[in-house]
Backbone as JSON Lines, residues from 0, in Angstrom:
{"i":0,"aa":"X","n":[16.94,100.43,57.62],"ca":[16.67,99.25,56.81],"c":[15.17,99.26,56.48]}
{"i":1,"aa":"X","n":[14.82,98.75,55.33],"ca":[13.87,99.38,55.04],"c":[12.05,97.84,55.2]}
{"i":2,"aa":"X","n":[11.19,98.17,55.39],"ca":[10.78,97.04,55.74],"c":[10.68,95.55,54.92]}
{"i":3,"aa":"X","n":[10.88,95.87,53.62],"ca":[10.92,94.68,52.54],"c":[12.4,93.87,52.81]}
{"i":4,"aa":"X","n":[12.71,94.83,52.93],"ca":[14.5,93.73,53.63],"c":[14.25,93.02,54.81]}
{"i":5,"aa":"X","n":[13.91,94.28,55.96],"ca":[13.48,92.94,57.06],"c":[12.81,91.7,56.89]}
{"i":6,"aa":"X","n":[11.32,92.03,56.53],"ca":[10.8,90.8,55.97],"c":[11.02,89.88,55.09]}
{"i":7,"aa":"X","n":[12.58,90.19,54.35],"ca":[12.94,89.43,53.14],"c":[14.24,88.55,54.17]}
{"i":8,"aa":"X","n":[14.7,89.08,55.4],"ca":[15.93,88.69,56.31],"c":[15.05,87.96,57.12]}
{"i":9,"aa":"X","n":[13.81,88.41,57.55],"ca":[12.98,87.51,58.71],"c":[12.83,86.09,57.57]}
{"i":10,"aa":"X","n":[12.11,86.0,56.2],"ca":[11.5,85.05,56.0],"c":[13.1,84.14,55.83]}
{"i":11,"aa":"X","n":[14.07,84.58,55.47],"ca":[14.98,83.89,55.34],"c":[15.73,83.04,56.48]}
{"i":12,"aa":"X","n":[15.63,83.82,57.66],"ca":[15.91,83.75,58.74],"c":[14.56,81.81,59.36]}
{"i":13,"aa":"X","n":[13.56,82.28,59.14],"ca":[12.78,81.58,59.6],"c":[12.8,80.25,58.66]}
{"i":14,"aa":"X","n":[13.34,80.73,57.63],"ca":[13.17,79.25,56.44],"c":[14.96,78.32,57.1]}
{"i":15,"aa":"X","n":[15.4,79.12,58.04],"ca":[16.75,78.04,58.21],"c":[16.57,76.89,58.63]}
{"i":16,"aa":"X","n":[15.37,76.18,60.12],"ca":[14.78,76.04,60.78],"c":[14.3,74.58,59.75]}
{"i":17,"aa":"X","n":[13.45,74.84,59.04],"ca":[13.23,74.29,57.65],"c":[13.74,73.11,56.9]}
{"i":18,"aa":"X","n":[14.93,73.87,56.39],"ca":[15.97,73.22,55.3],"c":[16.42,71.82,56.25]}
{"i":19,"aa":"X","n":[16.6,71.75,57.59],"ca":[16.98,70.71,57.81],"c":[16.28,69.54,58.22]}
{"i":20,"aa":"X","n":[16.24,68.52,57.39],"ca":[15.26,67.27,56.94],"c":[15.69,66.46,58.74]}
{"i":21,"aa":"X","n":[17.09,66.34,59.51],"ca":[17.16,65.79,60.4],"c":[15.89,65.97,61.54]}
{"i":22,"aa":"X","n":[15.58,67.32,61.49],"ca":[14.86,67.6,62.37],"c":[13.12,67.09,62.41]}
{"i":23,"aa":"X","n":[13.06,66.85,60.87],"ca":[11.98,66.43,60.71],"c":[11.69,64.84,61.38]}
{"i":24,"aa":"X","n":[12.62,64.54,60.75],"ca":[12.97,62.86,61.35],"c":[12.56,62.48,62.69]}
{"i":25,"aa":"X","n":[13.67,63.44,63.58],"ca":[13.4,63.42,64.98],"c":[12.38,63.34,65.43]}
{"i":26,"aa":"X","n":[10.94,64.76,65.15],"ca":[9.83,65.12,65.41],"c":[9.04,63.28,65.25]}
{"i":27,"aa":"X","n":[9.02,63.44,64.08],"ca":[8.69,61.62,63.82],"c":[9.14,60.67,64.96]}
{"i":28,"aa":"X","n":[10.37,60.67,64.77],"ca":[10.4,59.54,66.17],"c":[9.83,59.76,67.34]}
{"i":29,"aa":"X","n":[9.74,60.98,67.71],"ca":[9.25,61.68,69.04],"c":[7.81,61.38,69.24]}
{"i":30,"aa":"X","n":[7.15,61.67,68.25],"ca":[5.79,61.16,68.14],"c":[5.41,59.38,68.38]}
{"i":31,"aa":"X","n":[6.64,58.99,67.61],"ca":[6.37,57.64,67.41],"c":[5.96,57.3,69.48]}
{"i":32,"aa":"X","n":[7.52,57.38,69.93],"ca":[7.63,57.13,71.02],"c":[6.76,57.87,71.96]}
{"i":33,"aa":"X","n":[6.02,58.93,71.88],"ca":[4.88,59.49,72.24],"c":[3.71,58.53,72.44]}
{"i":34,"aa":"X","n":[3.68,58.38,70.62],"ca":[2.27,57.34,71.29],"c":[2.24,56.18,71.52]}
{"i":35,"aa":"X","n":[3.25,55.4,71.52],"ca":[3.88,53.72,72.4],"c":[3.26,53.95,73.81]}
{"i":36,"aa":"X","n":[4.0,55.3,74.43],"ca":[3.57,55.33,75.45],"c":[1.84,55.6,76.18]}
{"i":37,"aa":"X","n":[1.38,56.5,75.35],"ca":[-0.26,57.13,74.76],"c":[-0.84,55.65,74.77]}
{"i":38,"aa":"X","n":[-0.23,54.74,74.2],"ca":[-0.79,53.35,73.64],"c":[-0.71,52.46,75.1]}
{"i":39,"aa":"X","n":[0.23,52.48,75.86],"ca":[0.71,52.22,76.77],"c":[-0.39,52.31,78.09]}
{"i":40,"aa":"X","n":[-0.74,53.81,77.82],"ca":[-1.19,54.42,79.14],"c":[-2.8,53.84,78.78]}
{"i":41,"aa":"X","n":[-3.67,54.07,77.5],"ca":[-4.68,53.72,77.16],"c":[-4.47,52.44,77.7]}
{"i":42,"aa":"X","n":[-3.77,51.39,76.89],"ca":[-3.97,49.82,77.16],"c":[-4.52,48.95,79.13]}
{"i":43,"aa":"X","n":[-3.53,50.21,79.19],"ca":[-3.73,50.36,81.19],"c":[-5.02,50.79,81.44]}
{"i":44,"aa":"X","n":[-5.56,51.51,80.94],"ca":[-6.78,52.22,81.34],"c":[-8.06,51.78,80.93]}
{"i":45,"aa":"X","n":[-7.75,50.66,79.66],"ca":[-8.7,49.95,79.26],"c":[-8.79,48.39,79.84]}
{"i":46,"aa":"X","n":[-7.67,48.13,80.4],"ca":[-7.46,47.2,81.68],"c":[-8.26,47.14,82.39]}
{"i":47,"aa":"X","n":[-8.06,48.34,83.06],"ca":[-8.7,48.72,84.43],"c":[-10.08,48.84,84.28]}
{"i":48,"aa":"X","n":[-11.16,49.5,83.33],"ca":[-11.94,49.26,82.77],"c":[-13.08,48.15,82.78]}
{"i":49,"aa":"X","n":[-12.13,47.15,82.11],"ca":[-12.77,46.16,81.35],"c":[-12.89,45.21,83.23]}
{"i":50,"aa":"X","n":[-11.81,45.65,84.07],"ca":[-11.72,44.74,85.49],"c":[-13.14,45.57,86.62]}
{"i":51,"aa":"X","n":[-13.49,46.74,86.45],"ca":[-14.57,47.45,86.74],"c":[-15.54,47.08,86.14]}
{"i":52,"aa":"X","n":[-15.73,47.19,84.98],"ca":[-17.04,46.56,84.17],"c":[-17.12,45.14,84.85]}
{"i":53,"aa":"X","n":[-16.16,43.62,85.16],"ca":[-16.14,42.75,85.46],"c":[-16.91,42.79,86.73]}
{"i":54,"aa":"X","n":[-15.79,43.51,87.55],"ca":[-16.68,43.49,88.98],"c":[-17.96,44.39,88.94]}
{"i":55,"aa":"X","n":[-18.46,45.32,88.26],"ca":[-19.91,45.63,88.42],"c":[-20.78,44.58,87.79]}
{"i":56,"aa":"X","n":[-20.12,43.68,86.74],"ca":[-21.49,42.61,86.24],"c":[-21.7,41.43,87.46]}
{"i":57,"aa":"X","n":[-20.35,41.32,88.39],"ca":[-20.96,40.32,89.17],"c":[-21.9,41.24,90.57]}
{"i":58,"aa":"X","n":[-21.72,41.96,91.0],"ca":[-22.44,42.58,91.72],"c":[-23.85,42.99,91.3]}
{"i":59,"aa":"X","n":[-23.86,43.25,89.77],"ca":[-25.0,43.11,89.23],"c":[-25.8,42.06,88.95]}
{"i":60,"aa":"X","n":[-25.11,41.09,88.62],"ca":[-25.66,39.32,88.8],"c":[-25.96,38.86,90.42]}
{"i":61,"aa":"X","n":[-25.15,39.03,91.91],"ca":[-25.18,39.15,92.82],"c":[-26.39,39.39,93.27]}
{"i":62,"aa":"X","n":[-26.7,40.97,92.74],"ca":[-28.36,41.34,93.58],"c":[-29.43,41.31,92.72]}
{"i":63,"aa":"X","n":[-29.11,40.32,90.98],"ca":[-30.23,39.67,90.94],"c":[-30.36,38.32,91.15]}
{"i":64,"aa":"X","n":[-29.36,37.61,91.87],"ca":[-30.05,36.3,92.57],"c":[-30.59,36.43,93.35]}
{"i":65,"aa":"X","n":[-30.1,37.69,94.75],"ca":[-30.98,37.42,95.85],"c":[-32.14,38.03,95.63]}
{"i":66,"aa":"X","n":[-33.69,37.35,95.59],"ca":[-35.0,37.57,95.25],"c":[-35.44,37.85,96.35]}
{"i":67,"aa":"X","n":[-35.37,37.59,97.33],"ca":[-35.79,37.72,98.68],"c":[-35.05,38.27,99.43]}
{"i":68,"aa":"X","n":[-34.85,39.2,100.18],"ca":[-33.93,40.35,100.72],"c":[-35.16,39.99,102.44]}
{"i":69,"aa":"X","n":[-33.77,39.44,103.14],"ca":[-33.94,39.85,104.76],"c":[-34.24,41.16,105.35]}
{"i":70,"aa":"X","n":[-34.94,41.47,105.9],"ca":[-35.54,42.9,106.85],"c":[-34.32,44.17,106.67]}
{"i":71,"aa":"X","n":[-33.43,43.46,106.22],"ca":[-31.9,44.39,106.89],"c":[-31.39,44.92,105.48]}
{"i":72,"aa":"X","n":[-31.69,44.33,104.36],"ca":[-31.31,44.42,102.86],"c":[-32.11,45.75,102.52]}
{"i":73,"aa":"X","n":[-32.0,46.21,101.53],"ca":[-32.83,47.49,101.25],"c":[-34.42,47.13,100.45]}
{"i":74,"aa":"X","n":[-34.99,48.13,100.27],"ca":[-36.41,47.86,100.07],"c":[-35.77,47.52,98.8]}
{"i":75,"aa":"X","n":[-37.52,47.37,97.55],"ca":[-37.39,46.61,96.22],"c":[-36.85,47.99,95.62]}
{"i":76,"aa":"X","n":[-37.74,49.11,96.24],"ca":[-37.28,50.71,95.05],"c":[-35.84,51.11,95.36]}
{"i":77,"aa":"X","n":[-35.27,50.94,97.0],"ca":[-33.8,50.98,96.69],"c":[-32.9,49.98,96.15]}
{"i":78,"aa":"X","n":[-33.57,48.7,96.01],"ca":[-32.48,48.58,95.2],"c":[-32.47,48.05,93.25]}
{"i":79,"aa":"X","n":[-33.83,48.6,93.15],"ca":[-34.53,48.88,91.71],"c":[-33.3,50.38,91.05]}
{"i":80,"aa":"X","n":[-33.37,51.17,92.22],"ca":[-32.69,52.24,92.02],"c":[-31.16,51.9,91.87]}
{"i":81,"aa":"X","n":[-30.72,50.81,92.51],"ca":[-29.0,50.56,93.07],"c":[-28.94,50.1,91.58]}
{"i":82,"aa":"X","n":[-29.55,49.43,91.34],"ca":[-29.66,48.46,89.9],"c":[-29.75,49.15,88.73]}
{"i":83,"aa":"X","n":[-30.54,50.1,88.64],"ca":[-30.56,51.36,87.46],"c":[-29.23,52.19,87.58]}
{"i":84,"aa":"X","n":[-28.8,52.47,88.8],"ca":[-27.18,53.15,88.58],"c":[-26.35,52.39,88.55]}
{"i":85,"aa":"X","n":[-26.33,50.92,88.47],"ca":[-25.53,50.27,88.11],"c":[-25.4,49.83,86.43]}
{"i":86,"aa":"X","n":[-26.37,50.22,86.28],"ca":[-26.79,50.02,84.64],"c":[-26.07,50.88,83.78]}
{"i":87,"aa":"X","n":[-26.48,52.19,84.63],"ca":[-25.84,53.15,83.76],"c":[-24.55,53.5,84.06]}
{"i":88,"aa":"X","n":[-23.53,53.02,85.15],"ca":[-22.61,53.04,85.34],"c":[-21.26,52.07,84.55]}
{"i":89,"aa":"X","n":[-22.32,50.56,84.3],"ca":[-21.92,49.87,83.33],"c":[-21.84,50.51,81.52]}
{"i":90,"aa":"X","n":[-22.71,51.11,81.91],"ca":[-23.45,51.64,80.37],"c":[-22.03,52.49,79.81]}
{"i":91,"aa":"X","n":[-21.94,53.54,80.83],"ca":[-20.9,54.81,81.1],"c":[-19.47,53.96,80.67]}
{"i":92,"aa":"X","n":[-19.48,53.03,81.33],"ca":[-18.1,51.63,81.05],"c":[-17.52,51.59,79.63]}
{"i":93,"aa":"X","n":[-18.88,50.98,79.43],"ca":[-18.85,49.89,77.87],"c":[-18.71,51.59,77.21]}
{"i":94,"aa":"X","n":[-19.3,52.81,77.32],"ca":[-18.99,53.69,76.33],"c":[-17.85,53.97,76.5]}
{"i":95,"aa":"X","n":[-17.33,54.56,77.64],"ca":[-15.69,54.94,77.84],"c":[-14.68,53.79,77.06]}
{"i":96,"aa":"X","n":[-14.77,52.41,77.04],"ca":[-14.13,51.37,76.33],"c":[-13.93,51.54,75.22]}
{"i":97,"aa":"X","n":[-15.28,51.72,74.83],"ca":[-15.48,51.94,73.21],"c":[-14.69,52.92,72.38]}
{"i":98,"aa":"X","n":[-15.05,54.3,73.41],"ca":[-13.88,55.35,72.83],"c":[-12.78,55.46,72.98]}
{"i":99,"aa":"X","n":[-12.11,54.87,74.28],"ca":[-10.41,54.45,74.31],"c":[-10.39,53.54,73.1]}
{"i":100,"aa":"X","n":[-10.72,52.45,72.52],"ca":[-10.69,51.56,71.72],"c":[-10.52,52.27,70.16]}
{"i":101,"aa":"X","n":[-11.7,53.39,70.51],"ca":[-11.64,54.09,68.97],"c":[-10.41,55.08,68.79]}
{"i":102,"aa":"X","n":[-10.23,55.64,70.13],"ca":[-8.89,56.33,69.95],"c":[-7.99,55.97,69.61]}
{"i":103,"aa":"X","n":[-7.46,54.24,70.7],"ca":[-5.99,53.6,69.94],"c":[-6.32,53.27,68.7]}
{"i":104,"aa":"X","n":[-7.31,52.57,67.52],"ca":[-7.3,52.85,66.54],"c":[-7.03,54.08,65.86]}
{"i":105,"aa":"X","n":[-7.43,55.24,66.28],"ca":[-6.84,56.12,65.34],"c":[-5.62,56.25,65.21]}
{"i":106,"aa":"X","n":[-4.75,56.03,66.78],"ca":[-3.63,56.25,66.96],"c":[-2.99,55.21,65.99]}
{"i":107,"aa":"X","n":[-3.3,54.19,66.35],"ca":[-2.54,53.26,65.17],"c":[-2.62,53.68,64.0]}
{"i":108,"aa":"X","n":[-3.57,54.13,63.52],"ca":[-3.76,54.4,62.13],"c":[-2.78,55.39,61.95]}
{"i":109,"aa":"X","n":[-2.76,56.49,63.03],"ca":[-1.63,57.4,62.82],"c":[-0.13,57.05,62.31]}
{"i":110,"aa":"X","n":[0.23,56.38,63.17],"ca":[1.56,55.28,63.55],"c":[1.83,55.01,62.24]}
{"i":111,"aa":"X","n":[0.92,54.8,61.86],"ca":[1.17,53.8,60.28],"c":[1.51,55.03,59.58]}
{"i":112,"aa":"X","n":[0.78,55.52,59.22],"ca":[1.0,56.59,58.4],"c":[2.2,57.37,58.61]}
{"i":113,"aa":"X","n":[2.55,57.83,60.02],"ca":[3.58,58.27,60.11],"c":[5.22,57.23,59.94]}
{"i":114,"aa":"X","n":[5.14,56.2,60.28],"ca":[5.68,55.14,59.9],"c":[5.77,55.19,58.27]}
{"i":115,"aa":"X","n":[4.92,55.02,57.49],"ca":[5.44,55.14,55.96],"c":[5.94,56.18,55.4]}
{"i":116,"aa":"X","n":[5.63,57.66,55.67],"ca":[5.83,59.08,55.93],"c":[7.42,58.72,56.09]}
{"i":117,"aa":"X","n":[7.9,58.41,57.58],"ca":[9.42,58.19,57.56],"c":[10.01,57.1,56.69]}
{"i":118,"aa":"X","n":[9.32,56.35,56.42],"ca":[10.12,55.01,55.67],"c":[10.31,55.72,53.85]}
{"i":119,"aa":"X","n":[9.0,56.84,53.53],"ca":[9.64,57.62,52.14],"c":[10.64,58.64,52.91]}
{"i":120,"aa":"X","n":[10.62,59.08,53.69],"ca":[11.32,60.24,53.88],"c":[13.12,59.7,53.82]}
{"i":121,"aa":"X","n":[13.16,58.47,54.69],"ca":[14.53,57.89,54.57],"c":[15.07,57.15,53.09]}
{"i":122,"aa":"X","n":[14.08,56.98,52.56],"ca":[14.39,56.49,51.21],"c":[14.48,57.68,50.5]}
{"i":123,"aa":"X","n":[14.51,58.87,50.59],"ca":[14.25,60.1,49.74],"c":[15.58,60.57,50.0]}
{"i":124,"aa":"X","n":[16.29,61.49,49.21],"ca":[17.14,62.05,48.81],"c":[17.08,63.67,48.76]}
{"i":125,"aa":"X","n":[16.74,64.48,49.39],"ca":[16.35,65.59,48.95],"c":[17.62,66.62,48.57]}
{"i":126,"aa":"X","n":[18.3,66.28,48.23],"ca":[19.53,67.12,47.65],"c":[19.75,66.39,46.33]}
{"i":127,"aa":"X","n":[19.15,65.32,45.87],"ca":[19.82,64.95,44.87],"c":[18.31,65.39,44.1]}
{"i":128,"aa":"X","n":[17.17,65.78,44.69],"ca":[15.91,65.77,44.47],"c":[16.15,67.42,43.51]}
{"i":129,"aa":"X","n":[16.9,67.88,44.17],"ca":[16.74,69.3,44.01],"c":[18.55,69.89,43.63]}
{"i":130,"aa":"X","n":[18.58,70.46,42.47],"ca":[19.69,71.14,42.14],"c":[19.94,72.64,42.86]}
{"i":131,"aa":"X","n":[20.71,72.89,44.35],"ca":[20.88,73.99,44.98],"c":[22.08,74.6,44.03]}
{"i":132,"aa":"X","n":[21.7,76.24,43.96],"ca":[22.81,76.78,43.42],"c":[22.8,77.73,44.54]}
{"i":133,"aa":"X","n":[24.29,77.19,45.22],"ca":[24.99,77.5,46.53],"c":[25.06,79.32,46.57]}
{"i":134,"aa":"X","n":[25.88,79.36,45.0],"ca":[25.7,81.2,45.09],"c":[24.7,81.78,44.8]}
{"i":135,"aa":"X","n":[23.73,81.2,44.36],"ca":[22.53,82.12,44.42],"c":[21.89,82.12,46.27]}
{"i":136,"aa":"X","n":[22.33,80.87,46.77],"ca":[21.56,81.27,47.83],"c":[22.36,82.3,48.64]}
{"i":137,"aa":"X","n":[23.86,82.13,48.85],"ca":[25.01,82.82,49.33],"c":[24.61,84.12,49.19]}
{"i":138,"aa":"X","n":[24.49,84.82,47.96],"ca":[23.86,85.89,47.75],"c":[22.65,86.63,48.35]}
{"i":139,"aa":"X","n":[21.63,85.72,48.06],"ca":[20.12,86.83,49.05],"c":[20.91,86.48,50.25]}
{"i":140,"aa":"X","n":[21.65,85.28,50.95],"ca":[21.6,85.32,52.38],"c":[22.49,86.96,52.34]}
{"i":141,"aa":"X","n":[23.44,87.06,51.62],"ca":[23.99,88.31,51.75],"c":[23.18,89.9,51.89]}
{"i":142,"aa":"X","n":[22.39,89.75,50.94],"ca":[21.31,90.25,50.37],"c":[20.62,90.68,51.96]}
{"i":143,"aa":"X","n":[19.87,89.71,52.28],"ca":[18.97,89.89,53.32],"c":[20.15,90.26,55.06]}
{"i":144,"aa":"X","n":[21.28,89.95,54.98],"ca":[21.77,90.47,55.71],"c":[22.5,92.06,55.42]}
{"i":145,"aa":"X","n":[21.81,92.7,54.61],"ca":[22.66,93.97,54.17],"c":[23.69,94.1,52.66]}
{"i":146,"aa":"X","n":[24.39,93.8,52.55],"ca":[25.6,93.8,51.74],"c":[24.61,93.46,50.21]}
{"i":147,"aa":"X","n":[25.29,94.23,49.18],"ca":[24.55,94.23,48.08],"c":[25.32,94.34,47.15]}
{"i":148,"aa":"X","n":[26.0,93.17,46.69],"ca":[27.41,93.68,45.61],"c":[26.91,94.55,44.46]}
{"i":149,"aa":"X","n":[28.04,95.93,43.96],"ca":[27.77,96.38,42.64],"c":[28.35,95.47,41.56]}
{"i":150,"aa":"X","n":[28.6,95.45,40.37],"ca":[29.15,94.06,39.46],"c":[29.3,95.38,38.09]}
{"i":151,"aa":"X","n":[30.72,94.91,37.35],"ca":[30.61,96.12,36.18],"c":[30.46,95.22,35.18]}
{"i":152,"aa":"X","n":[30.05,95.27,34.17],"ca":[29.97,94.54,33.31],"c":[31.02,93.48,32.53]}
{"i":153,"aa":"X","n":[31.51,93.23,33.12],"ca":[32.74,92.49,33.22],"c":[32.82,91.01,33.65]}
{"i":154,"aa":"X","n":[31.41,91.5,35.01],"ca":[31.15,90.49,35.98],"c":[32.33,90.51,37.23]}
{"i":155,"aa":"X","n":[33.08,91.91,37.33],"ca":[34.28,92.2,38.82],"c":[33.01,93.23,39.67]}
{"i":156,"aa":"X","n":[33.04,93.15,40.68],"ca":[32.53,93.66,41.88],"c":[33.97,94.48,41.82]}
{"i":157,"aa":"X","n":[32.48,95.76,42.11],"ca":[33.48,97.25,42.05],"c":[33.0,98.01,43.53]}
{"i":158,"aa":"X","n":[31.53,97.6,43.65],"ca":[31.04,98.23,45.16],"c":[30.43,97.25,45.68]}
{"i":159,"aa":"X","n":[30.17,97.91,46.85],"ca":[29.43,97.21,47.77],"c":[28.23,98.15,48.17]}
{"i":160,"aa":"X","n":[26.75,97.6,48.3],"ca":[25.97,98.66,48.94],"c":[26.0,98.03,50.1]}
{"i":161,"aa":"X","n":[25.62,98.94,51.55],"ca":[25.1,98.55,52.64],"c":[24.84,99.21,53.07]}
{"i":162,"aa":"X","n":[23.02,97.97,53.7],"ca":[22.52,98.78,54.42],"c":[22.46,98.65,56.08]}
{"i":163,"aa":"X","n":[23.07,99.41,56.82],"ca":[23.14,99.48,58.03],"c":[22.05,99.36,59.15]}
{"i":164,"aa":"X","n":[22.29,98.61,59.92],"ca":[20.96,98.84,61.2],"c":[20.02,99.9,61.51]}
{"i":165,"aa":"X","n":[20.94,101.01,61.56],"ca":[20.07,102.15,61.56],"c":[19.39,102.81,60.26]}
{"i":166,"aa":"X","n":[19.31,102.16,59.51],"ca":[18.46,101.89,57.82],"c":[19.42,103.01,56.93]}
{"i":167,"aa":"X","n":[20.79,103.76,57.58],"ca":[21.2,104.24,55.91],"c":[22.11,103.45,55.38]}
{"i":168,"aa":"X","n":[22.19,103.85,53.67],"ca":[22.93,103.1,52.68],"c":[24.31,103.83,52.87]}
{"i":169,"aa":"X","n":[25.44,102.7,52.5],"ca":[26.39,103.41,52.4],"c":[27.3,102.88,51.22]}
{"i":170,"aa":"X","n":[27.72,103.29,50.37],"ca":[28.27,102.81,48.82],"c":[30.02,103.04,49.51]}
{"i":171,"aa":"X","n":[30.18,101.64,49.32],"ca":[31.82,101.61,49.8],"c":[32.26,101.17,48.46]}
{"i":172,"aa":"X","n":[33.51,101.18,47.93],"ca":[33.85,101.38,47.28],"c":[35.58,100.48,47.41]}
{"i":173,"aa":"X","n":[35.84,99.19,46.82],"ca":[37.09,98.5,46.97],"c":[38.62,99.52,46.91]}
{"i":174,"aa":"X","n":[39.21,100.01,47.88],"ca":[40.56,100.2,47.7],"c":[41.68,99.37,47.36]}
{"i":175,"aa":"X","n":[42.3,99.7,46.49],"ca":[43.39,98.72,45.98],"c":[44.39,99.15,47.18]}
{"i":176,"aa":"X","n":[45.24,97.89,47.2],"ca":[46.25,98.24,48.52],"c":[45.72,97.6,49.69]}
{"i":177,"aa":"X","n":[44.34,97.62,49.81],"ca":[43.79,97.27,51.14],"c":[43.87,95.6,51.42]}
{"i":178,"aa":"X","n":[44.09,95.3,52.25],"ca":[43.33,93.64,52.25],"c":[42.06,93.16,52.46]}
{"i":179,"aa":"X","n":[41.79,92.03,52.1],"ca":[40.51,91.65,51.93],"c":[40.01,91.12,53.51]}
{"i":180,"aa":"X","n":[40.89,91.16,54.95],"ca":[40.47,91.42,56.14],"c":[40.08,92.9,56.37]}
{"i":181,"aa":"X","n":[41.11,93.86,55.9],"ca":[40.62,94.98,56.46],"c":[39.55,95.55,55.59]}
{"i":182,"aa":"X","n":[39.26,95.22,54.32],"ca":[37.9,95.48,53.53],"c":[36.43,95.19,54.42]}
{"i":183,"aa":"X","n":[36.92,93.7,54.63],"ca":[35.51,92.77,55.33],"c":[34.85,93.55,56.71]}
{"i":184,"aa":"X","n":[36.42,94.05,57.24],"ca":[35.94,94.93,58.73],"c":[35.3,96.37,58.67]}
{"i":185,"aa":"X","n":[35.68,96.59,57.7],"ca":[34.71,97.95,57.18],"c":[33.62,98.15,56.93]}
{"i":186,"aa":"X","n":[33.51,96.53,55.8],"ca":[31.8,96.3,55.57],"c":[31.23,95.9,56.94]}
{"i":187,"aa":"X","n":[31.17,95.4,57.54],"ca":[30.81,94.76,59.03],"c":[30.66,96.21,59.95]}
{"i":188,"aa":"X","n":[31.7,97.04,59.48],"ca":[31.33,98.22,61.02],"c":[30.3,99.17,60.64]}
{"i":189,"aa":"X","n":[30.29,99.11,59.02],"ca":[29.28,100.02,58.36],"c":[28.25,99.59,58.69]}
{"i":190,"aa":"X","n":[27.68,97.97,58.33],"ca":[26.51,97.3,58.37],"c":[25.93,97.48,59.75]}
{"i":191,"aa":"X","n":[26.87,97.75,60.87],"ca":[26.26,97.53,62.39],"c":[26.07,99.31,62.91]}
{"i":192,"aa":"X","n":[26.03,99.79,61.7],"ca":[26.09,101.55,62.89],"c":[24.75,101.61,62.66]}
């Protein structure tokens, strides 16, 4: 078989995969319900967050009331220092917030989009969109699986070419008398040697 056939049987092969719009659908919902949950897990995490940021501002309000620190409290530079990593720990907060925040926006924005995406896709028709002519496709699929009708000018199929796995051609030729099972099994044992 020669390599323009393979690659003419692979691309055909790979376009099956394709043609069916259900699958597209699915992928969509999958996503949808993907990021409910994505939305889900963020909303939790920006929870938790916003309850950390809470308790570091009172601990941060905490050790600036007490002005006067007993013998036992830490000096002014440790806790000048406790206070600067609390700053930036808050700091670290409010940024992490910000970008969960910017993320579920995108995500929503996604949502939407994919949301209208399915809402044309279910309103769409794609068979009525598109005029399939069944025997032309019937054909290359034939085509790309081997079998290559001859046609006499008449428009009657007089041969058959095929090309076999092990890449030779073989020109069969319709016997009258025969049936059109034991024809089909011939083309089939030719196509597989």
């Amino acid at each position: 078989m020669s390599a323009d056939i393979k690659d003419t049987i692979k691309a055909i092969r790979d376009m099956i995969p394709i043609i069916d719009p259900e699958e597209d659908y699915l992928t969509i919902a999958a996503a949808e319900e993907q990021m409910a949950v994505t939305e889900d897990t963020r909303q939790h995490e920006l929870d938790q967050a916003h309850s950390k940021l809470r308790s570091l501002a009172r601990v941060l309000e905490a050790a600036r009331a007490s002005a006067t620190r007993p013998s036992t409290i830490p000096s002014a530079e440790a806790h000048t220092a406790r206070m600067n990593d609390l700053d930036v720990t808050r700091l670290s907060l409010a940024k992490a917030i910000n970008d969960a925040e910017s993320a579920l926006a995108s995500k929503e924005a996604e949502l939407a989009r994919l949301k209208e995406e399915t809402r044309i896709l279910e309103m769409s028709d794609p068979a009525a969109e598109h005029e399939l002519d069944a025997t032309a496709l019937r054909l290359a699929m034939y085509k790309g699986l081997g079998f290559e009708p001859v046609i006499d000018k008449d428009g009657h199929m007089i041969k058959m070419l095929i090309r076999a796995e092990s890449g030779d051609v073989h020109c069969v030729a319709f016997e009258r008398g025969k049936s059109d099972y034991e024809n089909a099994q011939r083309l089939w044992k030719l196509a597989s040697s």
